[in-house]
N, C-alpha and C positions, 0 to 999 in steps of 0.2 A: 699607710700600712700595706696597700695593696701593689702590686708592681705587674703590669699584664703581660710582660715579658717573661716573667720567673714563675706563673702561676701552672702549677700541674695541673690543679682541678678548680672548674669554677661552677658555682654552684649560686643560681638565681631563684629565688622564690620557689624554693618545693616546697610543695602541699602533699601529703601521703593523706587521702579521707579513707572511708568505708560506707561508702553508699549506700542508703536502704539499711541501716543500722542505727539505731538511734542511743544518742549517748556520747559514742566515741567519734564524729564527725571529721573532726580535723586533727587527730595525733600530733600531725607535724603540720607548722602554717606557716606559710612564705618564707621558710627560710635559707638564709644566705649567707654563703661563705666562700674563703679563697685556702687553695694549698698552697704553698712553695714547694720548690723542688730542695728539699737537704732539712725542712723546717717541720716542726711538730706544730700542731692545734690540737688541745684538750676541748675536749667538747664538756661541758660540765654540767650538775644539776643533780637533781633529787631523781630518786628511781620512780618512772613513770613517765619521767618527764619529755621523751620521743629519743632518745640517744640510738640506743639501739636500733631502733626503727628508721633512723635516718641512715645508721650503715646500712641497712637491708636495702633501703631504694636509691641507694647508688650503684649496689651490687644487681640490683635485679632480682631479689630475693623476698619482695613482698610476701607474707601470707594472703591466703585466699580470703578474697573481698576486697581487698585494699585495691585501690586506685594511686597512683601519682602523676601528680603535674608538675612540669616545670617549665619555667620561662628560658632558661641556660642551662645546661649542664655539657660540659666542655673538657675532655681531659688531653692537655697535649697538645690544644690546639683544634681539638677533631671533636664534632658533635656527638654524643654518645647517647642521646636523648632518646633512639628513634631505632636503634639500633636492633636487628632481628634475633629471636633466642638463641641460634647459632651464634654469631657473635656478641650478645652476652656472654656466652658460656665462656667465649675465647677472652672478652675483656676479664674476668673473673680468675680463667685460668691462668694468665700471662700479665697484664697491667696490672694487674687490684689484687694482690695480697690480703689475706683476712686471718687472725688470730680470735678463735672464739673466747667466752669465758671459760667457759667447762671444757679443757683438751680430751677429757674421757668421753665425753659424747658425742664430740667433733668427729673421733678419731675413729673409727671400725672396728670394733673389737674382736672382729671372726679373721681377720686380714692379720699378717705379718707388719711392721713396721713398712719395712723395704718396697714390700708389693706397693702398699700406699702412696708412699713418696716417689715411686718412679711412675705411674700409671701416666700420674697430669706432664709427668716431663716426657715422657715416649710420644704423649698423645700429640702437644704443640709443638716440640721440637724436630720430631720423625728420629729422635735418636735413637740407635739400637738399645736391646736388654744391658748390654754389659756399660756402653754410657752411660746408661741415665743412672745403672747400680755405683759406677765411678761420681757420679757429682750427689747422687745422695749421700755417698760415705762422706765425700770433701764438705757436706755443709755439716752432719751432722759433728765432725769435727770443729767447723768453724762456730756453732753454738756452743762449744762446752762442751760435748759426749765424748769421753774417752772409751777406745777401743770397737770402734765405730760401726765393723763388719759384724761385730757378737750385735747388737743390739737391733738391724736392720733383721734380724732373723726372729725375735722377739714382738709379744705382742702387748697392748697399750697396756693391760692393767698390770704388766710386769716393771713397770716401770713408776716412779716415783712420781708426784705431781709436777713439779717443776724440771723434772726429764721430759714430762710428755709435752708442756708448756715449749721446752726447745725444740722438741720435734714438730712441734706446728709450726712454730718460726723456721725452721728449714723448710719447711714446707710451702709458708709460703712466700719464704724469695729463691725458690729455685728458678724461675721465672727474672730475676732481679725485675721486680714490679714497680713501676712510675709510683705508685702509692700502698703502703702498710697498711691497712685499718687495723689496729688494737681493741678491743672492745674488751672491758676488766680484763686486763690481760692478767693479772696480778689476783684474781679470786681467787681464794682460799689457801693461797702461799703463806709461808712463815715469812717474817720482816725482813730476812738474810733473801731469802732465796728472790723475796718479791725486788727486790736493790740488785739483785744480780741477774733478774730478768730485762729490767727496766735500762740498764746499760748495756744488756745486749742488745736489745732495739736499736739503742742509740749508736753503738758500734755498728752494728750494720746499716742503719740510715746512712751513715757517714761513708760506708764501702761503697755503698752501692747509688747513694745519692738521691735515696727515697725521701718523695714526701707520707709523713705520719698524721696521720688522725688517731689521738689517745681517748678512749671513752672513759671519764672516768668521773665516779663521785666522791672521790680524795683529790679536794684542793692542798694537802703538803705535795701531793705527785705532781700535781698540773704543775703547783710553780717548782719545782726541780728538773721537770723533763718536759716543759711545753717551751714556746716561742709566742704563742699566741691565746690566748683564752677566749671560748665562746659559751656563756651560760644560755642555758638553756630549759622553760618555763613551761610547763602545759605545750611544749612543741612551738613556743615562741622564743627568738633568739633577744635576750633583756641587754645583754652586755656583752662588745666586743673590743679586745681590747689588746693590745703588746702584753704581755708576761708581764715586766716588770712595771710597765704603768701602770697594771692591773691591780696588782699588790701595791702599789705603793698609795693609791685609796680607791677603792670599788667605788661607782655612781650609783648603783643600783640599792634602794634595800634589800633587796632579795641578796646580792652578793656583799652585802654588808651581812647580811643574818649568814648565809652560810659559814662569811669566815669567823664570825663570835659561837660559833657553833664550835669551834676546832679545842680543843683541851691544848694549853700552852704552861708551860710553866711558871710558876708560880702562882697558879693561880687555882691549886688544890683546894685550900680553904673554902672556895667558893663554890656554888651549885652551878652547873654547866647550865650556857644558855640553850636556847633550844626557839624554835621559832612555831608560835600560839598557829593554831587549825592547821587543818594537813593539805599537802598537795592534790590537787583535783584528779580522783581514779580514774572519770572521764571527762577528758575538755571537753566545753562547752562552748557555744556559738556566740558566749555572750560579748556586748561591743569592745567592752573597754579592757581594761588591764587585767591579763589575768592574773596577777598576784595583788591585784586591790581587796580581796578579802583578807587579808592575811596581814597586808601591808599598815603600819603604824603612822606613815603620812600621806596613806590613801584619802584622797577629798571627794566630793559627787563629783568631780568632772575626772575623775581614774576611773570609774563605773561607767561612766554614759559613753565614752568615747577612745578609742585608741589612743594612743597618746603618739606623736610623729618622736621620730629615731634622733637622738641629737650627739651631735660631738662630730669629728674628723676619722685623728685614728683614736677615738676612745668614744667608741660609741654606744648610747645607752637608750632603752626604750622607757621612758619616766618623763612627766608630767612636773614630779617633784623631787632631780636627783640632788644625791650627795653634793656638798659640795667639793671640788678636788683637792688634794692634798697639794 
């Protein structure tokens, strides 16, 4: 699955803790993954489960208390591990493109459109006011906004949800960025407009030759615009897998309950399943499996013990998985 030629971003055992807090110790725990350059990864799971928190500390964007460690983090080729807040700011503003969930809160609401979207390109590029005002208009054209100049003069809440959803996405590949991060990019959109967000990703991935990170807890999305699938548990990575191997039968129970969780047709009649006790508010230090409470062929040895990572490219963290399709 992995190709060390093609990988944008490589990411080895991050750990996000919170030191001196007790409760939430480890969010995110050793985990690991690869970009391609042109390819999506859906990062998937139940809310709570570190998604969010893991784009924060690629970005550099921890909340106060948090720690991160990592053994690799590599974009490009170039260590970015270590790197001083000056050049975070500049990996953020130029390599790493980010699409919030909420574009109304992302966005400034005492600012103009225009002023926003040129600030970050005047600032890395040195191009003058009237450039950077010419390549904001060109993208906000290339997302969809018709009539491009009226609307750089306007402010966020004049504009529709999934206008301002485009206007983040211009925003952030003014840059053309090595890497997308998406995080719900598709909150609170109607089903039209969420399908015509999600292909403009994909059309501009394809322009510009980004790798995409989709955050999202709709597995029908993952498998129509992912490449790759990586579930993800209490901030533990359970199952990584190709798209289509993924679907064609999860290892995991945990990715076996989410997908009988999905409403499918024909199958009204029936009561939706739903998966018995809830996800852990705060991970815990404990040894073994964190979805062995929850889990229906959890044994004492899913409790006592971690369970080691099995498969190639279909890799599962279980003790006792599925068998494969």
């Amino acid at each position: 699955m992995r190709d060390a030629v093609s990988e944008v971003l490589t990411v080895e055992d991050l750990t996000v803790s919170f030191p001196g807090r007790a409760g939430i110790p480890t969010p995110v725990n050793h985990l690991s993954f690869a970009l391609e350059a042109g390819k999506t990864l859906a990062l998937v799971g139940e809310s709570g489960s570190g998604k969010s928190l893991t784009a924060a500390a690629l970005l550099g964007l921890l909340p106060e208390g948090a720690q991160r460690t990592v053994r690799t983090l590599r974009l490009a080729g170039r260590d970015i591990a270590t790197l001083s807040e000056k050049d975070r700011r500049r990996l953020r503003g130029c390599d790493m493109g980010m699409v919030f969930q909420n574009p109304l809160s992302a966005l400034n609401p005492s600012r103009r459109l225009g002023a926003q979207m040129t600030e970050s390109y005047r600032l890395y590029s040195g191009a003058s006011a009237t450039a950077a005002r010419k390549q904001a208009r060109e993208l906000l054209t290339a997302v969809d906004i018709p009539d491009a100049e009226k609307w750089l003069e306007s402010y966020p809440h004049q504009l529709s949800g999934g206008m301002r959803q485009r206007v983040m996405l211009a925003m952030a590949v003014i840059h053309r960025p090595k890497i997308l991060i998406a995080d719900e990019p598709t909150t609170a959109l109607d089903v039209l407009v969420q399908t015509q967000i999600l292909n403009l990703i994909q059309r501009l991935q394809k322009t510009y030759g980004m790798a995409t990170l989709f955050i999202t807890h709709n597995l029908a999305l993952a498998a129509q615009y992912s490449d790759t699938i990586l579930v993800l548990y209490a901030g533990r990575r359970l199952e990584y897998a190709p798209t289509a191997r993924f679907f064609q039968g999860p290892r995991h129970p945990y990715s076996r309950a989410l997908l009988d969780c999905i409403p499918t047709l024909g199958r009204h009649r029936r009561a939706l399943l739903e998966i018995s006790g809830n996800a852990p508010a705060r991970p815990t230090e404990s040894p073994g499996c964190p979805f062995a409470p929850r889990c229906e062929r959890a044994t004492p040895e899913c409790v006592r013990a971690l369970p080691p990572e099995q498969g190639d490219i279909h890799r599962t963290l279980c003790l006792h998985p599925l068998e494969p399709v």
